[in-house]
C-alpha positions in Angstrom: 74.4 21.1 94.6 76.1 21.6 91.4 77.2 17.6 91.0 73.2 17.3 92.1 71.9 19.3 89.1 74.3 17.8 87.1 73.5 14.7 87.4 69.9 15.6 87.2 69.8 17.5 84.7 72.5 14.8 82.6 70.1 11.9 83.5 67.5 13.4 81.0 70.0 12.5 78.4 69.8 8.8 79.6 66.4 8.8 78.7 67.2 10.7 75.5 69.9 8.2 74.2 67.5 5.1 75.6 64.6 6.3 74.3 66.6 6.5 70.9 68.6 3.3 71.1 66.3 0.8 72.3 64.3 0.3 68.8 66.8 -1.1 67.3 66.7 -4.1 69.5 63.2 -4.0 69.8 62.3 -3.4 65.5 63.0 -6.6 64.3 60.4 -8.2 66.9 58.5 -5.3 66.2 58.4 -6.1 62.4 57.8 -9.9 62.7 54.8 -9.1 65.1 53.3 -6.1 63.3 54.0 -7.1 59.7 55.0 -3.3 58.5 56.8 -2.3 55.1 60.0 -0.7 54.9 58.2 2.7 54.6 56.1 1.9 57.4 59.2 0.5 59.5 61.0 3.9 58.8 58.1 6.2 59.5 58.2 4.0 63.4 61.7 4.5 63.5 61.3 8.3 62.4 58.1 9.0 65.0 60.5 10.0 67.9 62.7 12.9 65.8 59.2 13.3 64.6 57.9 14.1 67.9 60.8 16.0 69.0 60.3 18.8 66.3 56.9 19.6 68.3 58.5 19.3 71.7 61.7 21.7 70.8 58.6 24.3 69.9 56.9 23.4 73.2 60.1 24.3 74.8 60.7 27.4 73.2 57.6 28.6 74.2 57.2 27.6 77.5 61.1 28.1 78.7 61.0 31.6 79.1 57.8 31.9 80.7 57.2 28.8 82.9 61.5 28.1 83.4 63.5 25.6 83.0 62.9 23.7 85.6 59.2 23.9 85.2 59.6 22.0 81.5 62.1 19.7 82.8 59.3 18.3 84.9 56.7 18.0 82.3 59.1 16.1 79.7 59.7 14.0 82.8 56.0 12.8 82.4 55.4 12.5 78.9 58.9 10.4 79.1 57.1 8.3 81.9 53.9 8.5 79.8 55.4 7.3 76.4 57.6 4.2 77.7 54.3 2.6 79.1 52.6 3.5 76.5 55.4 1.7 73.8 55.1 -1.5 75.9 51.5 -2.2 75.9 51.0 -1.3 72.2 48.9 -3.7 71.0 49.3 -2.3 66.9 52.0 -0.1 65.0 49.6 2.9 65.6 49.7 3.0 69.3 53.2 2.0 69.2 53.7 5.3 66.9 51.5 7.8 69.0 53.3 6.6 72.1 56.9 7.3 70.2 56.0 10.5 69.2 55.1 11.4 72.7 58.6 9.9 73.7 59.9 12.1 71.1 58.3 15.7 72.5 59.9 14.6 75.6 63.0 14.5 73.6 62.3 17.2 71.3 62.1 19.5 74.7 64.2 18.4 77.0 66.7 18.6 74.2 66.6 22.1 74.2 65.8 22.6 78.0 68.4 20.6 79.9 71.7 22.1 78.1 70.5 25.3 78.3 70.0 24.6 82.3 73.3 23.3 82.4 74.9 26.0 80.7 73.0 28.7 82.7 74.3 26.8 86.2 77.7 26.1 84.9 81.2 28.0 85.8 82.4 29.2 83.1 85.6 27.0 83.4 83.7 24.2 83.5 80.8 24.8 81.3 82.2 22.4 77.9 82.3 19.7 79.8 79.2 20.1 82.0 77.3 20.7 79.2 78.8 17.9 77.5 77.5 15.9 80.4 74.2 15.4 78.6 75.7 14.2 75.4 77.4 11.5 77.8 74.7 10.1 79.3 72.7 10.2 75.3 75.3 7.6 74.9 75.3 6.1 78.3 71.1 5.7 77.7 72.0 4.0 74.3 74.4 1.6 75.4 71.8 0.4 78.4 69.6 0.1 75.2 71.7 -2.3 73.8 72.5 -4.1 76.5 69.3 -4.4 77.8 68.2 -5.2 73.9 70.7 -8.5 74.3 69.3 -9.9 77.3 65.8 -9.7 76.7 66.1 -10.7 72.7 66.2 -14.7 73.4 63.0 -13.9 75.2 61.4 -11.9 72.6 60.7 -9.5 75.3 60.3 -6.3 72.8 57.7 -4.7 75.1 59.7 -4.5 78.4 62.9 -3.5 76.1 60.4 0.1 75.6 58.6 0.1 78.6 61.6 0.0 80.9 62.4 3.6 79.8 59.2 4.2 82.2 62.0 3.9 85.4 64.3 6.5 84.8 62.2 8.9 83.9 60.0 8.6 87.4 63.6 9.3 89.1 63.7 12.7 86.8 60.4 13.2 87.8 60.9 13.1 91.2 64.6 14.7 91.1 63.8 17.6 88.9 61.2 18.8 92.2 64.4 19.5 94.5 66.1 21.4 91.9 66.2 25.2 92.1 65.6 27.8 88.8 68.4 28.6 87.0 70.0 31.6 87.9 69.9 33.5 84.9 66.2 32.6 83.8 66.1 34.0 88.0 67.7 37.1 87.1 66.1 37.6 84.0 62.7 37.5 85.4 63.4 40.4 88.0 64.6 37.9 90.2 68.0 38.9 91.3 68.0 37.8 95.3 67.0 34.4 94.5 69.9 34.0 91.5 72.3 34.9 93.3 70.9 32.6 96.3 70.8 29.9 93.4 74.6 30.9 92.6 75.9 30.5 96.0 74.7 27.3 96.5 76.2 26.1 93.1 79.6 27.6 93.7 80.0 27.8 97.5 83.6 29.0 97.1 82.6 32.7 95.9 81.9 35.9 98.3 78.9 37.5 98.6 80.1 40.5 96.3 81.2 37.8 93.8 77.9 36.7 93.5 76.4 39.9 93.6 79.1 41.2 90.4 78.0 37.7 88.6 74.5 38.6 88.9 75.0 42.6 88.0 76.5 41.2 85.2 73.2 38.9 83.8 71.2 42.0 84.8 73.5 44.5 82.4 74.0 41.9 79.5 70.0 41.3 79.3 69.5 45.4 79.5 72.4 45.9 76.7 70.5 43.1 74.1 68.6 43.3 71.8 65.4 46.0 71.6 63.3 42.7 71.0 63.5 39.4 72.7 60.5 38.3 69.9 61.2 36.7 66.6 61.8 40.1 64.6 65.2 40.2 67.1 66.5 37.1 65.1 66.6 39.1 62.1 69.1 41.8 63.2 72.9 41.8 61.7 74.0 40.4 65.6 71.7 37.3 65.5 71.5 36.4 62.6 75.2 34.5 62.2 74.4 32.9 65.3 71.5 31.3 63.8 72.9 30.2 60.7 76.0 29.0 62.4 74.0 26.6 64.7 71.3 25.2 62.4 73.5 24.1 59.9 75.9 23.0 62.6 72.7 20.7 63.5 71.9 19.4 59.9 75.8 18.5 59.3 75.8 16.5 62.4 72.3 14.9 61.2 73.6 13.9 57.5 76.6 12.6 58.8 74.5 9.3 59.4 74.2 9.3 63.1 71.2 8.4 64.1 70.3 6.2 61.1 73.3 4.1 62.9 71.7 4.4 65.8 68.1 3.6 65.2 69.2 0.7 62.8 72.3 -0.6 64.3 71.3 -4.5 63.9 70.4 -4.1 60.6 73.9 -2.4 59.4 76.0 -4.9 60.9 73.8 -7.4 59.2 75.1 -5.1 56.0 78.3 -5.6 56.9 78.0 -9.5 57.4 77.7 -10.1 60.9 74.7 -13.5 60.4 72.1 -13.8 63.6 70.5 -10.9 65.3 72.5 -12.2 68.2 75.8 -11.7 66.8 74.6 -8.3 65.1 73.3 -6.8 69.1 77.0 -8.1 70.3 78.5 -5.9 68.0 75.8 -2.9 68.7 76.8 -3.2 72.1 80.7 -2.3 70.9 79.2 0.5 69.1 77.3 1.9 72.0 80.9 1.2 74.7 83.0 3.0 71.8 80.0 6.0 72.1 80.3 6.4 75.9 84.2 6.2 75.9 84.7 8.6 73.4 81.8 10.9 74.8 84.3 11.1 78.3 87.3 12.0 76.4 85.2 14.8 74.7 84.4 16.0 77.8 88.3 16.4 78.8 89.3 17.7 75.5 86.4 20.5 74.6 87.8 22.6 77.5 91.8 22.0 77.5 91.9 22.1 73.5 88.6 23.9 72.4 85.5 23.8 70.5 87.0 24.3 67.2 89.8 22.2 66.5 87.6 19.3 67.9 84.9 20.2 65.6 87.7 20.6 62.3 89.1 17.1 63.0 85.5 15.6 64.0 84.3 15.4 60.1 87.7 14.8 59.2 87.9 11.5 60.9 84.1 10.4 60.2 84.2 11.2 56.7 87.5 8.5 56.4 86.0 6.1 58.2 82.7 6.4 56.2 84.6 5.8 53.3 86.1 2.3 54.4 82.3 1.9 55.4 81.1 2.2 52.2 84.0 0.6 50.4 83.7 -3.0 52.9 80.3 -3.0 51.4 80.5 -2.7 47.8 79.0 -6.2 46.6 82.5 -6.4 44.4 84.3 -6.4 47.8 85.1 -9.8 49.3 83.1 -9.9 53.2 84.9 -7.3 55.1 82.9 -7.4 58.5 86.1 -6.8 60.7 87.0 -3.9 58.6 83.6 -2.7 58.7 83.7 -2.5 62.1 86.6 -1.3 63.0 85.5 1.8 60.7 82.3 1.8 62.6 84.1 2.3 65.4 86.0 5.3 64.3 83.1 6.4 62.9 81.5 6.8 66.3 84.6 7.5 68.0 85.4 11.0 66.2 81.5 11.6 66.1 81.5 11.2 70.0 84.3 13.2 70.3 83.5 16.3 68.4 80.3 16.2 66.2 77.9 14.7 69.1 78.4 17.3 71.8 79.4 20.3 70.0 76.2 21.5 68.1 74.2 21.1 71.1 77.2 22.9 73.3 77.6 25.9 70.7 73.6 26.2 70.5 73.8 26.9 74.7 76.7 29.3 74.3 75.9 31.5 71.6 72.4 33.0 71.7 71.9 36.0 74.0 70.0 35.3 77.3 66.8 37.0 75.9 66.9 34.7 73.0 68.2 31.6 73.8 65.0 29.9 74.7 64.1 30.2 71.0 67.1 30.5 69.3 67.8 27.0 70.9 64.8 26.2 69.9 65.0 27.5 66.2 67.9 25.2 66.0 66.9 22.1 67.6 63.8 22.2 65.1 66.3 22.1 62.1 68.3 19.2 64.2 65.0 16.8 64.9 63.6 17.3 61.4 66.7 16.8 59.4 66.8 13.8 62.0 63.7 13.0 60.8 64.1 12.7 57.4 67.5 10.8 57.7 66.1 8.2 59.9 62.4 7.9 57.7 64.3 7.6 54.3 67.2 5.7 56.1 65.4 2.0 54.8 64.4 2.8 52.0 67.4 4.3 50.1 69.5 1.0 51.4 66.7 -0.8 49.9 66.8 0.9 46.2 70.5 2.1 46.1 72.3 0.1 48.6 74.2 0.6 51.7 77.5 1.1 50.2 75.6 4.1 48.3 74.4 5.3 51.6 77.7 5.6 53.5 79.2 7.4 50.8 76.3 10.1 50.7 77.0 10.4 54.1 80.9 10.6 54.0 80.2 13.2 51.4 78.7 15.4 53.9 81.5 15.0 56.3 83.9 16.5 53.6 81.4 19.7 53.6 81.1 19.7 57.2 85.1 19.6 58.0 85.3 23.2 55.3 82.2 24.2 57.3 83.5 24.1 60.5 86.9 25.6 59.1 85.2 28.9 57.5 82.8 29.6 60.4 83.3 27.7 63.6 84.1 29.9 66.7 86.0 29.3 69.9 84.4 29.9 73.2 86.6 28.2 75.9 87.0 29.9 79.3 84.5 32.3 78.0 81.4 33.0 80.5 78.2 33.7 78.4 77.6 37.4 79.3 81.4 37.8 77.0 79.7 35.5 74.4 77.4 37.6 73.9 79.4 40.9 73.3 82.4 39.3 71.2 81.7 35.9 69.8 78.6 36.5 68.2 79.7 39.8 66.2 83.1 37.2 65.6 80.6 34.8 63.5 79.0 37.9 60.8 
């Protein structure tokens, strides 16, 4: 059952990652057909982290009172809804409107499907089931790719978008067979069907082991805070966990990585890779580094730890930003094998630390009563610094250049790697009901 909801619930990050990647294969078709302007291209780009801003605000107010499970379901439709939508577009408007329902779908499920994980997770195993979902992000962006390179001598923009449609009916229809999470179980007065949930997940534990596991959900939500409203984020125990993860979200965000994802092509054009061909062959490198890396993450976050991951993360993208920037200075002889091999270490320590660990920390750290919309709090600040990056992505290349661009983002990276060495907590082997009462006063 566990490798079931897993799956399921990691399979929402497929469509997340695909969702994400496949406009970059699809936009310069897009652009040819449409005729749009660099701000128009960007705000197309930008609709999904557009989208998403309204869907993590869905989610936060729905989670609590309909479950997770229940919102799973319904970003399951609009991801269904959206794909089909994208490929029978017949202007940019549609094609828009369609991507920001993609993007509540994203926005939502975002915030719903790691908090699912984490709430069904062992604690031993929680980092790298959690991390599950930022695997299959990249796994859904490298089947972007690929699937981008074998329809682009066709032209074939609208089935790269509308295959997103096929995946999402299997979460649709997977997500039904899923049980609540126990915690959201317990939290609701629930406790004989949490603990029901909680021996099917972890079949190895006694019925008093359940039993203590659920006691100890019930006493952790009595012991919170007076408040699980807004005016509870405002007390002296929430209030560094908040910080911690919204900026956690908007230094991930300026590091650059979605405005390499969304415009992939286009920067390895940059970088002097000629022919869109050529440019998606090397997008698909990008997107195999991504899934690699993302595995290895998953090893390491629970053997060696959130924060040392999260310390040498920005480290390593902030060097390989710079040889970015530096192989595309127009006083630098063509560099395009450099530039990709620092692409590739760009994504590589991004993948390993800086992809999964915001979203990881933001399951961890809030208090049951509060997670729904502390999570959701912070995935706002994520999808609309996402937002603007991605939006304004075009149009600062155009007017400063892309060697301009990388540095601005490698200079965010050096803030980011003090960041996470002032302020970044460890909670390995920690189950979240300990969280709660010793790594959140850790962060004031």
């Amino acid at each position: 059952m566990l490798i079931y909801l897993v799956a399921l619930a990691a399979l929402f990050g497929l469509l997340f990652g695909f969702d994400e990647g496949v406009i970059a294969g699809a936009l310069p078709h897009i652009t040819k057909v449409f005729d749009i302007s660099a701000g128009e291209e960007g705000f197309m780009t930008a609709s999904v982290p557009l989208g998403a801003v309204a869907g993590a605000i869905v989610a936060a107010a729905f989670a609590d009172t309909l479950g997770r499970k229940k919102v799973l379901f319904l970003c399951s439709l609009l991801f269904a809804i959206g794909a089909i939508g994208s490929g029978l577009s017949h202007d940019e408007w549609m094609l828009i409107f369609s991507r920001l329902i993609l993007g509540i779908a994203i926005g939502a499920s975002s915030m719903a499907a790691p908090m699912f994980l984490a709430e069904l997770a062992p604690a031993r195993h929680r980092g790298a089931i959690v991390s599950a979902f930022q695997l299959m992000i990249t796994v859904g962006i490298l089947a972007s790719y690929i699937l981008s390179y074998l329809l682009d001598p066709l032209g074939a923009w609208r089935w790269m978008l509308g295959l997103g449609a096929v995946p999402a009916a299997i979460c649709l229809f997977g997500i039904l067979r899923a049980p609540e999470s126990p915690r959201w179980l317990a939290m609701r007065g629930r406790a004989g069907d949490a603990q029901a949930v909680i021996s099917s997940i972890q079949p190895d534990l006694t019925e008093a082991q359940t039993r203590e596991i659920v006691d100890d959900i019930v006493h952790a939500r009595s012991v919170e805070t007076h408040a699980s409203g807004w005016a509870a984020f405002r007390s002296e125990h929430v209030k560094p966990i908040v910080a911690f993860t919204i900026v956690a979200f908007l230094l991930q965000q300026v590091s650059g990585i979605n405005a390499i994802i969304y415009y992939a092509p286009t920067i390895m054009g940059h970088a002097g890779f000629d022919g869109l061909t050529t440019q998606l062959a090397a997008t698909i490198g990008v997107g195999a580094v991504n899934v690699a890396m993302t595995i290895v993450a998953m090893v390491m976050v629970d053997r060696f730890g959130r924060r040392p991951l999260f310390i040498i993360g920005f480290i390593g993208t902030a060097i390989s930003l710079a040889v970015i920037a530096f192989t595309m200075l127009e006083a630098t002889p063509p560099l395009a094998p450099v530039a990709l091999v620092g692409l590739f270490a760009y994504i590589a320590f991004f993948a390993v630390s800086l992809g999964p660990l915001p979203w990881l920390y933001m399951s961890e750290l809030f208090p049951l009563a509060l997670r729904s919309k502390g999570m959701a709090m912070a995935s706002v600040a994520n999808w609309s610094c996402n937002f603007i990056v991605v939006f304004l992505f075009p149009v600062v290349v155009l007017h400063f250049g892309a060697a301009a661009t990388f540095a601005i983002f490698c200079c965010f990276c050096v803030i980011g790697a003090f960041y996470a060495w002032r302020y970044a907590p460890e909670t390995k082997g920690v189950t979240l009901e300990e969280i709660e009462e010793k790594h959140a006063m850790a962060l004031a």
